[in-house]
C-alpha positions in Angstrom: 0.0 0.0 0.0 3.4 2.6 0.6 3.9 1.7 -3.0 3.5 4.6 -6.0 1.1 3.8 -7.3 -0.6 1.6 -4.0 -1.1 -1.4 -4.7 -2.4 -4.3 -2.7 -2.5 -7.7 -3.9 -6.0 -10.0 -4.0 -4.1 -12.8 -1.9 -2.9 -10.5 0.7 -5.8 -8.9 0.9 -8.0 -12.3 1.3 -5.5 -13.5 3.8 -6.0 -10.2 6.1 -9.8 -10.4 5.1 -9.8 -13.7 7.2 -8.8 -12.6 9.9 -10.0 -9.7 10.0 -13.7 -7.9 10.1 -14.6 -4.6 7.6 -14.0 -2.5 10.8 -10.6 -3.5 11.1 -9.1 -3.7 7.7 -10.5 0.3 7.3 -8.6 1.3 10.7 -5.7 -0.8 9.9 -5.6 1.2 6.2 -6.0 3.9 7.8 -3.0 3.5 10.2 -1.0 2.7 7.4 -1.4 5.3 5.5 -1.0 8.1 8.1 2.5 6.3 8.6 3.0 6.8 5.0 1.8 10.3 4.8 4.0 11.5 7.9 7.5 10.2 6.5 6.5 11.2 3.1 6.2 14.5 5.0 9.0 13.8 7.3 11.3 13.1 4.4 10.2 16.1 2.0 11.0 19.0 4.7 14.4 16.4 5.7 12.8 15.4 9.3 14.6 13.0 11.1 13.5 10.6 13.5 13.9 11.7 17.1 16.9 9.1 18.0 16.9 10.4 21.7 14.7 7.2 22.8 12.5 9.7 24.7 
C-alpha cells in the first residue's frame, strides 16, 4: 500500500480479510497510510527521527 502507485494484492488482501472484520481492515488502512503520509512528510521538509529514545 506505501507503494507509488498503492497497490495491494488479491491474496494479501484475502489472507487479512480472514482474519479480520470490515471494521478492522479500514482502521488498519487507515493507520498505514498516516504512517505513509507523515514520513512522506518527514522526508520532503528532511525530518529526522527523534533518536533520543524519549
Amino acid at each position: 500500500m506505501t507503494q507509488t502507485p498503492a497497490k495491494v494484492s488479491d491474496e494479501l488482501f484475502g489472507r487479512l480479510r480472514a482474519h479480520l472484520s470490515p471494521e478492522q481492515l479500514v482502521e488498519l488502512t487507515a493507520a498505514v497510510a498516516l504512517e505513509n503520509f507523515s514520513a512522506r512528510f518527514n522526508h520532503a521538509f528532511g525530518i529526522e527521527p527523534d533518536s533520543s529514545g524519549e
